[in-house]
C-alpha positions in Angstrom: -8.2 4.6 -2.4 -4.9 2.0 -2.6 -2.0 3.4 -0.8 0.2 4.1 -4.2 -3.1 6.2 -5.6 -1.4 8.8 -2.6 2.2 7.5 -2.4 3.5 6.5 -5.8 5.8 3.6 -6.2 9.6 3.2 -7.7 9.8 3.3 -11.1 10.1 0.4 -12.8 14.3 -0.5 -13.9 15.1 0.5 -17.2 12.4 3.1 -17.4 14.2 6.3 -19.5 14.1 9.4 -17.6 12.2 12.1 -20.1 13.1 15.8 -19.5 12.4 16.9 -23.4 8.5 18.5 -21.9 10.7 20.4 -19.1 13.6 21.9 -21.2 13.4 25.8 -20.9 13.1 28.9 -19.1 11.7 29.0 -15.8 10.7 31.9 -14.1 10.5 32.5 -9.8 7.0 33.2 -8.4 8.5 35.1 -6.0 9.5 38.7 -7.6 11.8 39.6 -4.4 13.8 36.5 -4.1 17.6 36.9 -3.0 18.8 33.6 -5.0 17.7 32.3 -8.1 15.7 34.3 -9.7 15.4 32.1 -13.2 17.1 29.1 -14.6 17.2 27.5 -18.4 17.0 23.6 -19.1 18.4 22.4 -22.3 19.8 18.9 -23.4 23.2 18.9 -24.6 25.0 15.4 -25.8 22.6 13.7 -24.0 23.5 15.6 -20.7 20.5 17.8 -18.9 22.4 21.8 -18.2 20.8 23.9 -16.2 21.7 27.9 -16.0 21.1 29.7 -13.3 20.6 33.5 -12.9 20.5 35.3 -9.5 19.4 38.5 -8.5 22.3 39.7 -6.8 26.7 39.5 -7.8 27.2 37.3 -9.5 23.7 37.9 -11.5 24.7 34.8 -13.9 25.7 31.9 -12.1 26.9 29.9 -15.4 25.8 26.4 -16.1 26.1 23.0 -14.5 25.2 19.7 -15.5 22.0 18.0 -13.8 21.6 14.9 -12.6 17.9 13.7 -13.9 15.4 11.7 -11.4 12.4 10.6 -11.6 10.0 10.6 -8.3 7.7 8.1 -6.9 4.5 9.9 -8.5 6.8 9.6 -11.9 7.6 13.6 -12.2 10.7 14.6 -13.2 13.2 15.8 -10.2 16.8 16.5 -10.5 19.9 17.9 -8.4 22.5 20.4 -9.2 25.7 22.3 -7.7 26.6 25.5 -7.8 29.8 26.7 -6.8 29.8 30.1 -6.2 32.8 32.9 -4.6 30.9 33.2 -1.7 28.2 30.4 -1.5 27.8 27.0 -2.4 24.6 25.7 -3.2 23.1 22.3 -3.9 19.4 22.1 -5.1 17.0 19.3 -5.0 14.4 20.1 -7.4 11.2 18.2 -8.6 8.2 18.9 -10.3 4.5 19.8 -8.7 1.5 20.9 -10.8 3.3 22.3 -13.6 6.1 23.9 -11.3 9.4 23.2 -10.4 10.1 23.2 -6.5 14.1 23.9 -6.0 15.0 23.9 -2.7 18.8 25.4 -2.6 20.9 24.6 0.4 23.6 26.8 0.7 26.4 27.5 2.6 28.4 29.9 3.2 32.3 30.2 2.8 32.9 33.2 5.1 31.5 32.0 8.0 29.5 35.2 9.2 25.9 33.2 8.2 24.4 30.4 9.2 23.6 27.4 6.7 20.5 28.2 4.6 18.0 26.4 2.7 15.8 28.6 0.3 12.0 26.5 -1.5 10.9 28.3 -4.4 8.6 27.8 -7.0 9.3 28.5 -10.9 6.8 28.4 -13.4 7.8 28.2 -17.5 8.2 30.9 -19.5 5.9 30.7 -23.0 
């Protein structure tokens, strides 16, 4: 087996970034999660949004504009802000097997907690 058959390589330049088979609602595998607990994709002017929607105040996090990647294996990835009263979170997110992988690192503006980073898994909603 050649070393990229396991690693991937960079993309080649020019290559367009494709996230029309990932637009929609994705759902958390994990039914007690404290964060996210599902997002939307959709394409607006050309610009990927995602929403997010927590589990706990506030329950609708609004939308932000994604920056699209694409990842040595050629799955789509992307990062995103969120900038919340209380927390502010930036997620790395690619794809793996059909799922998207967000891990959130957040930080918190009071003080009182320590610096958090949160992996879940989403799968799509039919």
């Amino acid at each position: 087996m050649e070393r990229n058959e396991l690693y991937g390589h960079q993309p080649e330049s020019g290559k367009i970034i494709d996230f029309t088979p990932v637009l929609g609602t994705w759902i958390n595998t994990n039914t007690k999660t404290r964060w996210i607990e599902k997002f939307t994709l959709t394409k607006h002017d050309e610009k990927i949004i995602m929403h997010a929607y927590g589990t706990q105040s506030p329950k609708d996090w609004g939308e932000t504009e994604v920056t699209p990647f694409v990842d040595n294996l050629n799955e789509n990835a992307f990062c995103a802000r969120y900038e919340l009263d209380s927390v502010e979170s930036l997620l790395a997110a690619n794809m793996s097997k059909g799922l998207w992988v967000i891990a959130a690192f957040l930080t918190f503006k009071d003080g009182n907690q320590p610096n958090f980073l949160c992996r879940e898994f989403y799968y799509r909603l039919d």
